[in-house]
C-alpha positions as CSV (number, residue, x, y, z in Angstrom):
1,X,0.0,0.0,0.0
2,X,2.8,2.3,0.8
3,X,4.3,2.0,-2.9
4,X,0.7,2.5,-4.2
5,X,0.5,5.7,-2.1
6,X,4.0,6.6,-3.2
7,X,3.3,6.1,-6.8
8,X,-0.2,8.2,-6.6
9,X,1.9,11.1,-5.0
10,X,3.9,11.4,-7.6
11,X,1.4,11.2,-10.1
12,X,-0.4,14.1,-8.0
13,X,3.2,16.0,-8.1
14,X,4.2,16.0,-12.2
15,X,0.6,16.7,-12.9
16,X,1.0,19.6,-11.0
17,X,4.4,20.6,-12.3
18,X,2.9,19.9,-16.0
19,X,0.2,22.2,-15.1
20,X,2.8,24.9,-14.0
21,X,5.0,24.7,-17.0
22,X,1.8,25.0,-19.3
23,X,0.3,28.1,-17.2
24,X,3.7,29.2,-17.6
25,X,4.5,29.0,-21.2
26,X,0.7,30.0,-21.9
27,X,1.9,33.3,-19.5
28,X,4.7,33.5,-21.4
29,X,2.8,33.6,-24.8
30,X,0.3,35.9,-23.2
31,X,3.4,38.1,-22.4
32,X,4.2,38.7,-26.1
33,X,2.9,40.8,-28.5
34,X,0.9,39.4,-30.8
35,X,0.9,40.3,-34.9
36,X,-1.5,38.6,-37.3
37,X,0.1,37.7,-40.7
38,X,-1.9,37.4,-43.5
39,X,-0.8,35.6,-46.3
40,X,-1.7,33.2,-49.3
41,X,1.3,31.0,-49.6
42,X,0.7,26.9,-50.1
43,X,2.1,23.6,-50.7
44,X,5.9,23.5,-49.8
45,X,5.9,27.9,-50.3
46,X,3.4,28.0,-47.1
47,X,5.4,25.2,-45.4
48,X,8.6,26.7,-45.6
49,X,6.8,30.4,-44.3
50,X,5.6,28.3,-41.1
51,X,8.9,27.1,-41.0
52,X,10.5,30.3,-40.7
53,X,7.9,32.3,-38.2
54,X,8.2,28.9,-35.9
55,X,11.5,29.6,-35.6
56,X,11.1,33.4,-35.1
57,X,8.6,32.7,-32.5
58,X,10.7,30.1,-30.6
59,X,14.4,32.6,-30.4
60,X,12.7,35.9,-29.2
61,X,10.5,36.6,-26.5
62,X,8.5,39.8,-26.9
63,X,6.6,38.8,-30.2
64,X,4.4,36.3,-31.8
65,X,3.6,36.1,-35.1
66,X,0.4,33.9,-36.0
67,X,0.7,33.2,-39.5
68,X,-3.1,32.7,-41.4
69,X,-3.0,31.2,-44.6
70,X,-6.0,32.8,-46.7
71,X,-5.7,29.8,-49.4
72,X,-5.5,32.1,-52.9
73,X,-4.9,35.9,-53.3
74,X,-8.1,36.8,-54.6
75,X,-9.6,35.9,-51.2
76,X,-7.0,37.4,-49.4
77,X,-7.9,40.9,-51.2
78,X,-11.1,40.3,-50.3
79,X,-10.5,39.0,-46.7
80,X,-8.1,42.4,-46.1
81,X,-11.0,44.4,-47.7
82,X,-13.7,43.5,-45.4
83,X,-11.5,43.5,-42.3
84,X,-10.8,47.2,-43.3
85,X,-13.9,47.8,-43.3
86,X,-14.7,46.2,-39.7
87,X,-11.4,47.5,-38.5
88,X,-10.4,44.4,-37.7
89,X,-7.9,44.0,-40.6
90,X,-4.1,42.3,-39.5
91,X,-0.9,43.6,-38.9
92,X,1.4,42.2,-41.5
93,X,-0.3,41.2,-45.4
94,X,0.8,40.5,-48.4
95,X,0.0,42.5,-50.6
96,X,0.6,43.4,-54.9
97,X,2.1,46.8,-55.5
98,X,-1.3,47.8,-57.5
99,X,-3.3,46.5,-54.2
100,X,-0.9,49.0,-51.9
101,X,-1.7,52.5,-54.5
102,X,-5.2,51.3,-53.2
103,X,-4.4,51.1,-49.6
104,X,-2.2,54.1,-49.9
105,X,-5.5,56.6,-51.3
106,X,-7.3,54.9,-48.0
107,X,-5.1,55.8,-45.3
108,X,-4.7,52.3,-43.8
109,X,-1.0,51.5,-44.3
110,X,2.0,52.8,-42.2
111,X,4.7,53.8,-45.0
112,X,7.6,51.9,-44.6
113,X,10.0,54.3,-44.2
114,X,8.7,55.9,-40.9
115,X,10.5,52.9,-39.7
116,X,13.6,53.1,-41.6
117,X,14.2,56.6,-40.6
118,X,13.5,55.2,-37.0
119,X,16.0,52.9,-37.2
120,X,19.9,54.2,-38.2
121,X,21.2,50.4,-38.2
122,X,18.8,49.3,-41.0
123,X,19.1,52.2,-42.9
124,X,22.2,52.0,-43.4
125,X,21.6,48.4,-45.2
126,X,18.9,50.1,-47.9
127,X,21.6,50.0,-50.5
128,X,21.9,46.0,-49.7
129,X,18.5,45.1,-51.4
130,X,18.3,44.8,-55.3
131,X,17.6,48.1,-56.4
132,X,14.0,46.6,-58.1
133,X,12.8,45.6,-55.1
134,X,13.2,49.3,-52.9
135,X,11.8,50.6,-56.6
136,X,8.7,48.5,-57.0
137,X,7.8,49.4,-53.2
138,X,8.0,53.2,-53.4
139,X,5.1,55.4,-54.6
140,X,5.2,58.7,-54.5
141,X,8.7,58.9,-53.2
142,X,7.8,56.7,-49.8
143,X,8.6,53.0,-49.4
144,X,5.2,51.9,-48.3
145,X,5.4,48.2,-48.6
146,X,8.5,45.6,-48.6
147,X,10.2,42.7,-50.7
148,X,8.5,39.4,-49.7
149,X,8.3,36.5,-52.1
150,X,9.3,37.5,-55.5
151,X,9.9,35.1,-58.3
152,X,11.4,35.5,-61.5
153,X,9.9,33.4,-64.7
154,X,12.8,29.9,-65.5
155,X,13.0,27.9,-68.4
156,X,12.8,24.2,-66.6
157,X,14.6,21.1,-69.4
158,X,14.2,17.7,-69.7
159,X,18.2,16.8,-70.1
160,X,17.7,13.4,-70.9
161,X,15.7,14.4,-73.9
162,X,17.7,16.8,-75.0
163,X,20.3,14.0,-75.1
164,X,18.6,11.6,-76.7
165,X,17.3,14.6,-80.0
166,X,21.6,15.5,-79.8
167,X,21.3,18.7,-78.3
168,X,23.5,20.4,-75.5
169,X,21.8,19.3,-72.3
170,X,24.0,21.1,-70.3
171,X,21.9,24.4,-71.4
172,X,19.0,25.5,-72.3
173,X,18.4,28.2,-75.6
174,X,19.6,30.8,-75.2
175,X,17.4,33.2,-77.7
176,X,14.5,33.2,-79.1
177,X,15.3,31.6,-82.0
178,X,17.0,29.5,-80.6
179,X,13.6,28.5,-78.5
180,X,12.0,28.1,-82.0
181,X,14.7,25.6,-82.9
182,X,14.6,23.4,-79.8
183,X,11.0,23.4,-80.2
184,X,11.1,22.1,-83.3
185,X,13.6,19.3,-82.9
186,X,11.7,18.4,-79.5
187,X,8.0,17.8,-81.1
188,X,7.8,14.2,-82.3
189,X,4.7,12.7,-84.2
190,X,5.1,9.3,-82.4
191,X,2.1,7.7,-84.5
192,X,2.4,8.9,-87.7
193,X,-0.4,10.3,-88.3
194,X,0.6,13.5,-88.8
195,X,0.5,15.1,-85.8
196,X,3.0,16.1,-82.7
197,X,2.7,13.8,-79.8
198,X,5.4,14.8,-78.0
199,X,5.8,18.6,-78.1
200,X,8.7,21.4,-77.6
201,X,6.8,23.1,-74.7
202,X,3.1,24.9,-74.1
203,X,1.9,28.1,-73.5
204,X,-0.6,29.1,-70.8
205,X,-2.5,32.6,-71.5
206,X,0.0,34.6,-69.5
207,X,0.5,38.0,-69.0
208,X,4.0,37.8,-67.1
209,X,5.2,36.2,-70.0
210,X,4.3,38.5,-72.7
211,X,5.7,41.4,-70.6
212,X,9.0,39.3,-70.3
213,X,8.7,39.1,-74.4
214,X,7.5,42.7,-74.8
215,X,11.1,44.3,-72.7
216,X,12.9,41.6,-74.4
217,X,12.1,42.8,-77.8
218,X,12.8,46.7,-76.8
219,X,9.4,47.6,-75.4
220,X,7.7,49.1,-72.2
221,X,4.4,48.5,-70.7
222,X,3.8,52.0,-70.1
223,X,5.4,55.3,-70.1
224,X,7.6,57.2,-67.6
225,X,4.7,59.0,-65.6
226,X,2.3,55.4,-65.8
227,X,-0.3,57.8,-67.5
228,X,-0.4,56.1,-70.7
229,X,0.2,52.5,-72.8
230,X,3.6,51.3,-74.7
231,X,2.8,48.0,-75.2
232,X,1.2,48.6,-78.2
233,X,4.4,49.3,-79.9
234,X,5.9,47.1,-83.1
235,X,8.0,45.5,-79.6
236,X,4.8,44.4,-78.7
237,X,3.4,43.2,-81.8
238,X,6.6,41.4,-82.5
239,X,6.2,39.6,-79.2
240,X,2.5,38.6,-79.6
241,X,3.4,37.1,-83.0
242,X,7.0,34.8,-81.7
243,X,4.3,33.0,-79.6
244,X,1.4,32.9,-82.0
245,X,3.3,31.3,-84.8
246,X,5.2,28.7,-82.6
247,X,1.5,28.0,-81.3
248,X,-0.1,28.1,-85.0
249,X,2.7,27.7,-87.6
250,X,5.0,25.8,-86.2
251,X,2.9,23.8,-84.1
252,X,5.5,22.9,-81.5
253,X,4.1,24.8,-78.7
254,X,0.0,24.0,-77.1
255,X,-1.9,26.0,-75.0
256,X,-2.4,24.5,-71.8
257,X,-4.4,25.7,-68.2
258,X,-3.6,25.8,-64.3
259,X,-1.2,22.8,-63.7
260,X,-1.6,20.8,-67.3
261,X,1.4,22.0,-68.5
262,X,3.9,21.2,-65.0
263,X,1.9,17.8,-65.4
264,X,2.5,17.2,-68.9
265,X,6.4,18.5,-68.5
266,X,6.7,15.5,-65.8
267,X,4.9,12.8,-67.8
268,X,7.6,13.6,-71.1
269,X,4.7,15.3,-72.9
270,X,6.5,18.5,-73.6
271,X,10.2,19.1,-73.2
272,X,10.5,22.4,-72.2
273,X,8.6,24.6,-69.3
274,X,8.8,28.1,-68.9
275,X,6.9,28.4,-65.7
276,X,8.0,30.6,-62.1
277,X,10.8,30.0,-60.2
278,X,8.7,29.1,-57.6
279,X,7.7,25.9,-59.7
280,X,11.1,24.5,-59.4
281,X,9.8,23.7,-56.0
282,X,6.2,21.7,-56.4
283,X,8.3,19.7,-59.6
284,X,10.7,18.3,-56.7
285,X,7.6,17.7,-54.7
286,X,6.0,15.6,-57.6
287,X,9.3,13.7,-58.2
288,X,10.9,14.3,-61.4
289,X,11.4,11.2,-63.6
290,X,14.2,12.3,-65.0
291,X,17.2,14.8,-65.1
292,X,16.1,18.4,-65.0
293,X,17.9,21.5,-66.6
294,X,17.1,24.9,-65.6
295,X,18.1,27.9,-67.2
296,X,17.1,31.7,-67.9
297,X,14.5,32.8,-70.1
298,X,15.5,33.0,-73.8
299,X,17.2,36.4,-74.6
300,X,16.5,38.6,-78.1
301,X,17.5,42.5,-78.1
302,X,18.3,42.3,-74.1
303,X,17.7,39.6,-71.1
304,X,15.3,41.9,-69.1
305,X,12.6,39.9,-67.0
306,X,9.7,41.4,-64.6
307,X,9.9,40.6,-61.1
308,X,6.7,39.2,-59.6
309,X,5.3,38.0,-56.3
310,X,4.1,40.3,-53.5
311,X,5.5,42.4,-50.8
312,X,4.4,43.1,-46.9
313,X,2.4,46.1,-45.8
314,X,2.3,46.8,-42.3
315,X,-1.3,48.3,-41.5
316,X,-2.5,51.3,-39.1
317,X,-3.1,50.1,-35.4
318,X,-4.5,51.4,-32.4
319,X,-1.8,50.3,-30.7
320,X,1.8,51.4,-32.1
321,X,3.3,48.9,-30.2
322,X,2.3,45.9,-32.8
323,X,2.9,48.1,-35.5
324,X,7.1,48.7,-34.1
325,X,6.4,44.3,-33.5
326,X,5.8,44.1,-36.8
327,X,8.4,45.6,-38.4
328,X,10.8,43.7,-36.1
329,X,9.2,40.8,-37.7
330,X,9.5,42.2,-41.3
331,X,13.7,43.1,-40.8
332,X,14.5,39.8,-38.9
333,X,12.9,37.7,-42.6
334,X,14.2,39.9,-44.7
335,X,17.9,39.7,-43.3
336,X,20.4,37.9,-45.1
337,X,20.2,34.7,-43.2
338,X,16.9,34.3,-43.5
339,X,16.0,35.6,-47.2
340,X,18.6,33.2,-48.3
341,X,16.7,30.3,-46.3
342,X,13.6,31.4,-48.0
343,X,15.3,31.0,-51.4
344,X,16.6,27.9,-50.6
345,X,13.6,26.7,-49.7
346,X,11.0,27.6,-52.3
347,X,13.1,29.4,-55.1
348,X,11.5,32.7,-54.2
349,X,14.4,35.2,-55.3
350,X,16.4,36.5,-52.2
351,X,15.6,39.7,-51.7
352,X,19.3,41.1,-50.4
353,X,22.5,41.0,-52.4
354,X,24.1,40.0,-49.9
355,X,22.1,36.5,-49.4
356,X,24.3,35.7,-52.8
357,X,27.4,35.3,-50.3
358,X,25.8,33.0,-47.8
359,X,27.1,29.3,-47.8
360,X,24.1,27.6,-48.7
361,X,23.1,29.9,-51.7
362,X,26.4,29.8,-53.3
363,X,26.4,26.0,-53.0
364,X,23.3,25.7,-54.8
365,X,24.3,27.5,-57.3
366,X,27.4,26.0,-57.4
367,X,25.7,23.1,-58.5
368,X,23.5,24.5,-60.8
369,X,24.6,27.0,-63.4
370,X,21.7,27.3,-65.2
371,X,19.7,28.4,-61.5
372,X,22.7,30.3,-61.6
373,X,21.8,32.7,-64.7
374,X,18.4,33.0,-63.6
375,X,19.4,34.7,-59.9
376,X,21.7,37.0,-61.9
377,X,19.3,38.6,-63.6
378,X,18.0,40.1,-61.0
379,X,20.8,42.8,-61.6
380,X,18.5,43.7,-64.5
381,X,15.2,43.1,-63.5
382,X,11.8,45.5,-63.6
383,X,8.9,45.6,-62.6
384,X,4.8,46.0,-63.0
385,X,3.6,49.1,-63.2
386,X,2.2,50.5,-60.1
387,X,-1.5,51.6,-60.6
388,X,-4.4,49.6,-60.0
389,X,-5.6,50.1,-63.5
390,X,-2.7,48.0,-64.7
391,X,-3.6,45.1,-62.4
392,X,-7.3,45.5,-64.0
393,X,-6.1,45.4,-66.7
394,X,-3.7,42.1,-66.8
395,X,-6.4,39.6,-67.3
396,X,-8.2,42.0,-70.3
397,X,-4.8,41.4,-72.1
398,X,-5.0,37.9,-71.3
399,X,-8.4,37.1,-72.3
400,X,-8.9,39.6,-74.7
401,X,-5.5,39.8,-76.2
402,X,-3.7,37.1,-75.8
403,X,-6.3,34.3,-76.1
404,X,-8.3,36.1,-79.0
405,X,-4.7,36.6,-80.4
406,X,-3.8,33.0,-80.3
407,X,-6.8,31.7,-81.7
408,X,-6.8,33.5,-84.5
409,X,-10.0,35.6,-84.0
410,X,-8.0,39.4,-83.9
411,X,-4.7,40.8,-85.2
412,X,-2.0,41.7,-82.8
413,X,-1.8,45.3,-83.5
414,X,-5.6,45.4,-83.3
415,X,-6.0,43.4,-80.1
416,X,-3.2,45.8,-78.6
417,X,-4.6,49.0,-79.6
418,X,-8.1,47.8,-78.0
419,X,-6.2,47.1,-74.7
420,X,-3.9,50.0,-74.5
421,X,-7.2,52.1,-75.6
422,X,-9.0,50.8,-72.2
423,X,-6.0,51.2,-70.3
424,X,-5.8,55.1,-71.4
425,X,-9.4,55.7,-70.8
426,X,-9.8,54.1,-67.6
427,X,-6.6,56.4,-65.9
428,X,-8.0,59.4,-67.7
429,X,-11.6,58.6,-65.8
430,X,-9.7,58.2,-62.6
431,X,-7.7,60.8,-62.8
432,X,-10.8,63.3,-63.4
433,X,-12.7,61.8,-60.6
């Protein structure tokens, strides 16, 4: 009886001591300031976010972050909308720069650079961030939002078919034409029945990779003061007809939707993928059946590339306490250490140049030279325009452009002229209003 006793006590005794340490670590947690982050990262991108904030949550002791996936982006805007509205809206969001020109006119979001100026240290590191990504976040001369996951657009290979058809398959074309030439060794009519099977790669309706085409052929999207179109320029034109005649002359390229195309690229049905960085990622996910090339986009007059991906706003609190928390939050990700883990991670571009000296980055793309040429060009990266007309816009010169384009129903220079039109009109209404 006296070991039963003795045993029950010192049940009774580590209950009680587990019931301390949890009030205490529930105290401690209580202790911290809290920040909501909003965000709509999935798959291994939102794994290797929860990643990150567990382990900024786990070495400090004054802040939590609670990170709250909103599954897409269209219903984060419209989460972040109707919390606005309730005043109920998070501390930390992502957000796209044409979303943030919005936010700015409504007088939700704390401009970045009240907290840069706070803060001599960080300042002092500005000039360490690619230059695209201080520019894509400043409107107006203020840097209201900051660098968060942007991607550049890759050129993934299937090497062991490129060995097979006698090609290099230690790189991926370099030019256009050289595209057009891969493409056309790389589509096979297995059946003879006249045909392709097998195909060089596949479009989707994309309007990232028509602005990549437009810069590359010696083009802009708009002008200097983002009051009026450029893309309806013979740069455009010339870009809308590379892809239209690989897609209807040549034949060597299909249109495919969502995730046909990364399916089809894993399955041998296409040998090329231009897809995001970030794809690089969900194809090591999927397991890749065989050896994969990556390389930069095809070049023609320059190598230009937009960025894309969204940044972090910080927005207006009652309390300015969770607004300082939440820029500690924003400084300790984007530091060197951690942008560099990020990238490592998912293939989101680093956001600091500095990240391209850190031992794991440098051995990856030690590895891989192709991955290699696609982080250089940040060096000459651009980015969207920054109105909320252009964002509008977007999926008009997909759907209306590009689609009608490729299927033959409108002429390039007329599909572009149409666009640009609406563009033009739509800033002139806003700018009366």
């Amino acid at each position: 009886m006296k070991n039963y006793y003795g045993f029950k006590l010192s049940i009774i005794i580590i209950s009680v001591l587990m019931i301390i340490s949890c009030s205490a670590k529930q105290k401690q947690k209580q202790d911290k300031i809290e920040i909501k982050f909003w965000h709509a990262l999935g798959g291994p991108l939102g794994d290797a976010l929860t990643q990150l904030v567990d382990e900024y949550n786990r070495e400090q002791d004054s802040i939590f972050v609670r990170v709250i996936s909103m599954g897409n982006y269209q219903a984060l805007s419209q989460k972040l909308m109707a919390s606005l509205q309730a005043s109920n809206q998070p501390e930390i969001a992502q957000v796209f720069e044409s979303w943030t020109a919005n936010f700015i006119s409504g007088d939700v979001l704390v401009p970045i650079d009240e907290f840069i100026d706070a803060d001599p240290a960080f300042k002092a590191q500005i000039d360490d961030f690619y230059p695209v990504f201080i520019q894509s976040n400043t409107i107006n001369g203020k840097i209201w939002s900051f660098p968060f996951n942007k991607s550049l657009r890759v050129l993934f290979y299937n090497k062991d078919a490129f060995y097979r058809a006698g090609l290099d398959y230690e790189r991926g074309p370099k030019a256009w034409d050289d595209f057009k030439h891969y493409a056309k060794v790389m589509s096979i009519d297995t059946n003879n029945d006249g045909d392709y099977d097998v195909f060089g790669s596949t479009f989707a309706i994309s309007a990232w990779q028509f602005e990549n085409l437009l810069l590359q052929a010696g083009g802009r999207i708009m002008n200097d003061q983002l009051t009026e179109a450029r893309f309806n320029s013979p740069a455009g034109i010339e870009a809308i007809k590379f892809m239209a005649d690989l897609l209807n002359n040549e034949k060597t390229v299909y249109l495919s939707t969502g995730y046909d195309g990364q399916n089809d690229f894993l399955s041998g049905k296409i040998a090329m993928l231009e897809s995001s960085s970030v794809t690089y990622a969900y194809l090591q996910e999927s397991g890749i059946p065989f050896n994969l090339g990556v390389a930069a986009i095809p070049e023609y007059k320059n190598n230009k590339s937009i960025v894309s991906g969204t940044n972090v706003a910080i927005f207006k609190m009652k309390d300015k306490e969770k607004e300082k928390a939440a820029w500690e939050f924003i400084k300790w990700f984007t530091d060197t250490k951690q942008t560099a883990r990020f990238s490592e991670m998912t293939y989101y571009m680093p956001v600091r140049k500095s990240a391209m000296h850190e031992d794991n980055i440098k051995a990856m793309l030690a590895e891989n030279k192709g991955l290699a040429d696609v982080y250089a060009m940040l060096e000459t990266a651009d980015y969207e325009p920054q109105i909320p007309e252009w964002f509008e816009l977007r999926k008009y010169i997909e759907e209306q452009v590009i689609e009608k384009v490729f299927r033959g129903i409108l002429q390039p220079k007329e599909a572009l002229d149409h666009a640009a039109d609406k563009l033009n009109k739509e800033i002139k209404k806003n700018t009366i209003e």
